[in-house]
N, C-alpha and C positions, 0 to 999 in steps of 0.2 A: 545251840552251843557253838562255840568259836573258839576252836582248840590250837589256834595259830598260835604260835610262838615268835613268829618273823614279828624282826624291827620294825616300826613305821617309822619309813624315811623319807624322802625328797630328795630327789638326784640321780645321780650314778654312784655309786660307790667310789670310794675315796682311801687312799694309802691308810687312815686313821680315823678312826670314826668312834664316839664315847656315844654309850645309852644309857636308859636307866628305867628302872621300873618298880612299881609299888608291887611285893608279894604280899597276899593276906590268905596265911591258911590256916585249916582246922577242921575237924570233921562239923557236919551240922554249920556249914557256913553259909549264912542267906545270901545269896549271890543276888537277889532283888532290894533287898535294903541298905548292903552295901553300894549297889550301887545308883541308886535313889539318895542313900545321904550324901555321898559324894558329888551326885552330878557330874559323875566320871563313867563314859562307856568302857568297859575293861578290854583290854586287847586278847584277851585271854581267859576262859575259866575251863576247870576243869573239876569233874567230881569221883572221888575217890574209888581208886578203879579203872578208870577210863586212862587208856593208854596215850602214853605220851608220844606225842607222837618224832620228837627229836631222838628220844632211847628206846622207843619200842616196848617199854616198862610200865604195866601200871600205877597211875599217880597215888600213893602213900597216904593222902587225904585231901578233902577240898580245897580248889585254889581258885583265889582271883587276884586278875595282874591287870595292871595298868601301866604302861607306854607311851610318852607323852609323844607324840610326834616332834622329832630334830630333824634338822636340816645339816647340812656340809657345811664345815667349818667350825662347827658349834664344837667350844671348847667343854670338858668336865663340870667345869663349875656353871654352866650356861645350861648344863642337862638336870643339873641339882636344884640349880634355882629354878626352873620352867616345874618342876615336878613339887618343890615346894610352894611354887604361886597357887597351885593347881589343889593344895591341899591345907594349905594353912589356915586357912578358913573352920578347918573338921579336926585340928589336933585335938580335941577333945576326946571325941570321939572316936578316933584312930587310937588313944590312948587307953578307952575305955575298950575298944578292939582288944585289947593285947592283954587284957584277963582273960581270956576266953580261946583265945587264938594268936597265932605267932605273924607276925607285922614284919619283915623286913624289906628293905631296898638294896636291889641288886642294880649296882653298877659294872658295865663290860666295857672292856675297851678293845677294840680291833684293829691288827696294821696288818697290811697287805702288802708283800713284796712283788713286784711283777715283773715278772721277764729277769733280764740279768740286771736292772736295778737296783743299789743295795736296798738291804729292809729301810725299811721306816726308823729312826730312832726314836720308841715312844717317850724316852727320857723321864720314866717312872710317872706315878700318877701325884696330882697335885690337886687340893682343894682348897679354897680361899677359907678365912673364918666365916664368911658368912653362912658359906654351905653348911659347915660345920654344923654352925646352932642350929638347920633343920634335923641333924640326928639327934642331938642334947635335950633341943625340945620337945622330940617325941619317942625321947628315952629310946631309940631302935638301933639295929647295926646296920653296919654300912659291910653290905659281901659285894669282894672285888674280883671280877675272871679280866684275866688277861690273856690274849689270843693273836695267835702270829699264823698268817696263809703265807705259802709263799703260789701264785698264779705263774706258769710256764706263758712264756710269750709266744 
């Protein structure tokens, strides 16, 4: 089981940083076939029950996540497309998912203030159309967190 929730990133962490991640849940969710048709190792599963370990809650019903690895600098739309390259191939199938089970993509965006430097201005969230048509294509929503630290120097 691999019940991490941490980003996989590259770097040091950076005033602003966008992710994203494929959620696929539902009770009865074959966590081996999904991840066989995808040819995607998930960052993340967890089975109903089994506590989260970010809230201390148990998880509500089965889940598998996948996390594409980004790097520093990598704007929103550069975290959409890497996750759509990553899947386009299977909208069929991710489509056929979503009778059965709920498919969403969770996009976060994070700024870091540090020290007495002002925040970050993340200047609202922006996606190109191309992003776009990976949600239209596979009929799913796009959930957005926005998150502000401030780090004492």
């Amino acid at each position: 089981m691999n019940s991490s929730t941490e980003a996989q990133t590259e770097g040091t962490p950076k005033a602003f940083r966008p992710s994203i991640a494929l959620h696929i849940s539902g009770d009865g969710l074959d966590f081996d076939e999904v991840t066989r048709t995808l040819g995607l190792t998930p960052t993340c599963t967890l089975r109903r029950g089994e506590i989260l370990e970010d809230v201390g809650q148990p998880a509500e019903r089965d889940l598998w996540a996948y996390r594409p690895l980004t790097e520093d600098g990598m704007t929103m739309d550069e975290c959409v497309m890497r996750l759509w390259d990553a899947l386009r191939a299977h909208k069929d199938y991710l489509r056929d998912l979503k009778r059965h089970f709920q498919v969403t993509v969770q996009c976060s965006c994070m700024s870091r203030r540090i020290g007495k430097h002002p925040p970050v201005n993340m200047g609202g969230l922006r996606l190109g159309h191309e992003c776009l048509s990976f949600f239209t294509e596979l009929e799913i929503p796009l959930n957005v967190g926005l998150t502000h630290f401030h780090d004492a120097a």
